[in-house]
N, C-alpha and C positions, 0 to 999 in steps of 0.2 A: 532471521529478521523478526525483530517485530516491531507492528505497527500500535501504537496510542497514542501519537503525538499530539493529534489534533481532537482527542477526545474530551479532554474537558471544554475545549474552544470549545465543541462544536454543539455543547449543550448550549453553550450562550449562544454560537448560531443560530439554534433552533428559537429561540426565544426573541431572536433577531427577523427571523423566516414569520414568526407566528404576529409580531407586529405588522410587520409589513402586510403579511396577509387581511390581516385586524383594518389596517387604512382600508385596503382596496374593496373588503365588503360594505366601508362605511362609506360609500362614494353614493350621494344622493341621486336620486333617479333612476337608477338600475334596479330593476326586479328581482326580487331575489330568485325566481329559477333559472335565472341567467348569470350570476354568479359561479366561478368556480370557486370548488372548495379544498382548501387542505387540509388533510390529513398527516397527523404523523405519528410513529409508534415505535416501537423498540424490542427487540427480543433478544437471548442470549444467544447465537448462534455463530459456528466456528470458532470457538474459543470466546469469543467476545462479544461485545455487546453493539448488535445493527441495530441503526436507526433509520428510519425507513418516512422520506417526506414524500407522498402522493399528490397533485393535482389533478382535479378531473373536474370532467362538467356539472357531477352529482354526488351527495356524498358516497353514493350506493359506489359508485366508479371509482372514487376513488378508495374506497377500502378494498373492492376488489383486486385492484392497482398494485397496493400495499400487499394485498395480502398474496399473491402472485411473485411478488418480490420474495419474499418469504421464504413462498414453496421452490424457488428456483437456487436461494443459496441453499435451503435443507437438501433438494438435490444433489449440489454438488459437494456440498459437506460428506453424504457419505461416498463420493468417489475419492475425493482427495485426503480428509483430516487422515492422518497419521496416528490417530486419537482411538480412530475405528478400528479394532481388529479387523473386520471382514472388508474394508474398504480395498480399493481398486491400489494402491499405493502403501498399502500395508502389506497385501498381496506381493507386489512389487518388493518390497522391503525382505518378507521371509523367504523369499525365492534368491534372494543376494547369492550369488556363485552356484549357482544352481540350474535354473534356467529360463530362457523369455517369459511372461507373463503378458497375456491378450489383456487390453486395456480399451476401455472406454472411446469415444470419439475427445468428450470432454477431456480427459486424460491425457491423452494425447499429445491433443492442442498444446496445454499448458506446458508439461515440461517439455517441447519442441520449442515455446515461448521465453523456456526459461535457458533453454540452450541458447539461444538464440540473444538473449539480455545476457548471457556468460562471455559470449565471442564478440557482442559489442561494447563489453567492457573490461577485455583485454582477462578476463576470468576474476574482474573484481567479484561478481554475482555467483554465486555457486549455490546449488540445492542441494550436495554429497557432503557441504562444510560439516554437517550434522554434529559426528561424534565429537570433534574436536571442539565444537559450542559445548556440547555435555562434560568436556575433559573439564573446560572453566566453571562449569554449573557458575554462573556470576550472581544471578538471583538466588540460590539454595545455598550453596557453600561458600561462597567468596570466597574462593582458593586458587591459585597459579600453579597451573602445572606446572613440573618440569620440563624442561626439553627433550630431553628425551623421551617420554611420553606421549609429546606433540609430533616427534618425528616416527613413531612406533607407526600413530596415527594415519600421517601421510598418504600411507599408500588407498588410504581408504576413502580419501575425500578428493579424489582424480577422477574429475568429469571426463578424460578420456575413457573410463572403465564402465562407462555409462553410455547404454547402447538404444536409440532410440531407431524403430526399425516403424517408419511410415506408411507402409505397404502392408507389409504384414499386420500393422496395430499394436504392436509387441512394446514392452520396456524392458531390458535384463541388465541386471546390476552386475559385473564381471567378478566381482574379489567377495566371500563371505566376511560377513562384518560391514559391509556399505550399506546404505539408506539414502535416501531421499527425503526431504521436506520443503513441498512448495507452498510454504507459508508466506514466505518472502516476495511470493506473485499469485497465487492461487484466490486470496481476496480482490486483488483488483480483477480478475479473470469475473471472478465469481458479481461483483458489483457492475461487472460490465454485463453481463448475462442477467441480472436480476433487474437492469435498465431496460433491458428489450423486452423482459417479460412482461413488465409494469406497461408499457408502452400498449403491447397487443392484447394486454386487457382492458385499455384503454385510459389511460393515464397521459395528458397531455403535459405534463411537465412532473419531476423530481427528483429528488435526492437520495443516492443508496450511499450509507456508510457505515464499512464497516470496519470501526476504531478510526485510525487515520486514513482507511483507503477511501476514498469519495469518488460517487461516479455522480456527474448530473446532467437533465437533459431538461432542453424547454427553460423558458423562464416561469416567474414566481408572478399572480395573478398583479395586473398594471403595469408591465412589462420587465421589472425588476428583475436585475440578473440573483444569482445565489451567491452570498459575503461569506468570505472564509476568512479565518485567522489563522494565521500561521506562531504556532509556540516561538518564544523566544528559548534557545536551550539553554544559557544561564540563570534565564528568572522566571522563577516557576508562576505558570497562571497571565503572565504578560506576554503580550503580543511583540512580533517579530512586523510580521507586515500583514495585510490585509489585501486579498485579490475577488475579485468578484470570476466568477464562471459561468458558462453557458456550452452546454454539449462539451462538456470537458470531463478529464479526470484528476485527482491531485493525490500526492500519495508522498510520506515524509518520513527520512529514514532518521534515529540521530542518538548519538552516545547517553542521553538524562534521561533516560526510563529506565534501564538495564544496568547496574553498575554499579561498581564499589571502590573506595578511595582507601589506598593504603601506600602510607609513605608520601600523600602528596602527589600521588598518581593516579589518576583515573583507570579502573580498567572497567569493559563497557563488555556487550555480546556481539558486536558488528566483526566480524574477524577478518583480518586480510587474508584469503586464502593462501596468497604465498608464504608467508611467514608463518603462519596460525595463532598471532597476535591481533589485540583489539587493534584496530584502523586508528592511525592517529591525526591524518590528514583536514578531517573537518569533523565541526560539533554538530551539525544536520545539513540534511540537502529533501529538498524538497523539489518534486519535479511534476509539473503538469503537461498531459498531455489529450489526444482525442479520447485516448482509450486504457480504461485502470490498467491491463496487465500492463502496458508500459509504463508508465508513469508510478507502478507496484514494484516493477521488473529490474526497473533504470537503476533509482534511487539509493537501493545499497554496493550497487557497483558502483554510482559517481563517489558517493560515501568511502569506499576504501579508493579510488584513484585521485583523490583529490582536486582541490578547488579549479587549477589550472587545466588539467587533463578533462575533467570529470565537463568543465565547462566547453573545452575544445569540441568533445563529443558531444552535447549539444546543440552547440549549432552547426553543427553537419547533420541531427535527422528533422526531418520536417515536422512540424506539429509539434515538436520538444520543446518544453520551456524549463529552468529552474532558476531556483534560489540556492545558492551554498553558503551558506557559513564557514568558514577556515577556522582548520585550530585556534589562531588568535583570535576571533571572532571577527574576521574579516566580511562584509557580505558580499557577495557576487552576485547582481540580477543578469540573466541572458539578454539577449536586445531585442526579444519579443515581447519579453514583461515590462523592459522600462518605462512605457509609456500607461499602465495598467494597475501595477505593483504602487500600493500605499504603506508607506510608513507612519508609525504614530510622527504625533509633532514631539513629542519627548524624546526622540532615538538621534543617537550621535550622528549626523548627515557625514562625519569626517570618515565613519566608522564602512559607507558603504562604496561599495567600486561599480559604479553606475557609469 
């Protein structure tokens, strides 16, 4: 997986966030040490680039806020990135056919989280897809493997062979040559954790995002909720729809970041793990829910099950919401966002299945 969809939106967000804020300090009569204030900042971390919205009663509060956020995904960065040699999941990784490896609490959690998003989405979701994303390298070599290649593969990217021992603390990869990459949930983990830290340093409302995973809590000072845009996946820089949040997460998985067109066919990095071909069923799915890992978790599983399935699932868990786009660019809102979910006045109303 990977998440940027909503990163350019979400600069205009921010600029959306900072007006809004801009009215509510200019509301006559209020004191200024009574004013909250926001802050916002950005740094490169976990591969990408967080942006990090603070509310607090002071600005003191709120940078501490921020800066709390911070120190909690750099925490979890060095248990999870895959980036790290000495991290807890690297560990994991050179130990592959080898033996259990003691892991973190945080560790843990997650890929227990992402087993967990694999079985409720029929093994759309897989963290072991690894080698077989590198077989396509789609961003470096735009090259199609052979099949035979992909089925060499196979036996390596079987989350059966992936041993998650609860008790013990342990992770053991069964086959040498497997890996793990919880990229594909570990940001919403990680923005969900960098919510609650902002919080108990006192941070009464914000924003963690990191790339497309968004966690946010509290409203924006005047009771304003937090505007998201959702990318359109065929037109670059336009809006799809627009959802306001509150104690929510949003997280958006989708073929037009990653990918190369040859012959008039798209091939992307999102892979069905059955086959070990790009997913062809939808152009993005965006899903919100309480909490980032789901809403991190979901999105590339609904993504290879498609619009029909991927929707079914859905509205059987509580707190789920999404958006899918369909190969044709069908759109699908679930029937908790119908009444929420805004579309531009420009976008085909024939176009959506409301």
């Amino acid at each position: 997986m990977y998440f940027k969809p909503l990163e350019k939106l979400f600069s205009s967000q921010i600029c959306c966030l900072t007006l809004l804020a801009g009215a509510f300090f200019g509301c006559a009569g209020v004191p200024s040490s009574q004013k909250p204030v926001v802050v916002i900042r950005a740094q490169m971390q976990m591969g990408t680039l967080v942006k990090i919205t603070a509310v607090g009663r002071s600005e003191s509060a709120a940078q501490a806020a921020a800066a709390a956020g911070f120190a909690e995904i750099r925490r979890l960065e060095e248990l999870l990135s895959t980036w790290i040699p000495t991290s807890e999941l690297s560990r994991v990784n050179a130990a592959a056919g080898g033996m259990p490896v003691p892991v973190s609490f945080d560790t843990l959690t997650v890929v227990r989280r992402a087993m967990e998003a694999a079985e409720m989405t029929g093994g759309g979701f897989n963290i072991a897809i690894g080698p077989a994303v590198d077989a396509w390298r789609v961003t470096e070599a735009q090259r199609i493997p052979m099949a035979s290649e992909l089925e060499a593969l196979r036996p390596l990217v079987d989350l059966q062979s992936v041993h998650v021992d609860a008790r013990g603390r342990t992770i053991y990869l069964e086959k040498a040559g497997m890996r793990i990459d919880v990229g594909g949930i570990g940001k919403g983990y990680a923005a969900d954790q960098a919510a609650m830290a902002m919080q108990k340093a006192g941070a009464i409302a914000g924003v963690v995002a990191l790339s497309g995973d968004i966690k946010t809590f509290g409203r924006l000072p005047g009771g304003k909720l937090f505007p998201f845009g959702i990318q359109h996946p065929r037109q670059e820089g336009a809006v799809l729809a627009w959802i306001d949040l509150q104690d929510e997460a949003i997280s958006t998985a989708g073929d037009y970041e990653r990918f190369f067109e040859r012959d008039g066919v798209r091939y992307h990095h999102i892979l069905d793990p059955l086959t070990l071909q790009p997913a062809r069923a939808c152009q993005s799915v965006t899903v919100i829910a309480k909490e980032g890992v789901w809403a991190d978790g979901l999105d590339t599983g609904i993504f290879v099950m498609g619009p029909e399935r991927g929707m079914e699932l859905v509205e059987q868990l509580p707190d789920v919401e999404a958006i899918i786009v369909g190969h044709d660019g069908r759109v699908f809102v679930s029937s908790g966002l119908k009444a929420r979910v805004r579309f531009p006045s420009n976008s085909d109303a024939k176009g959506h299945d409301q």
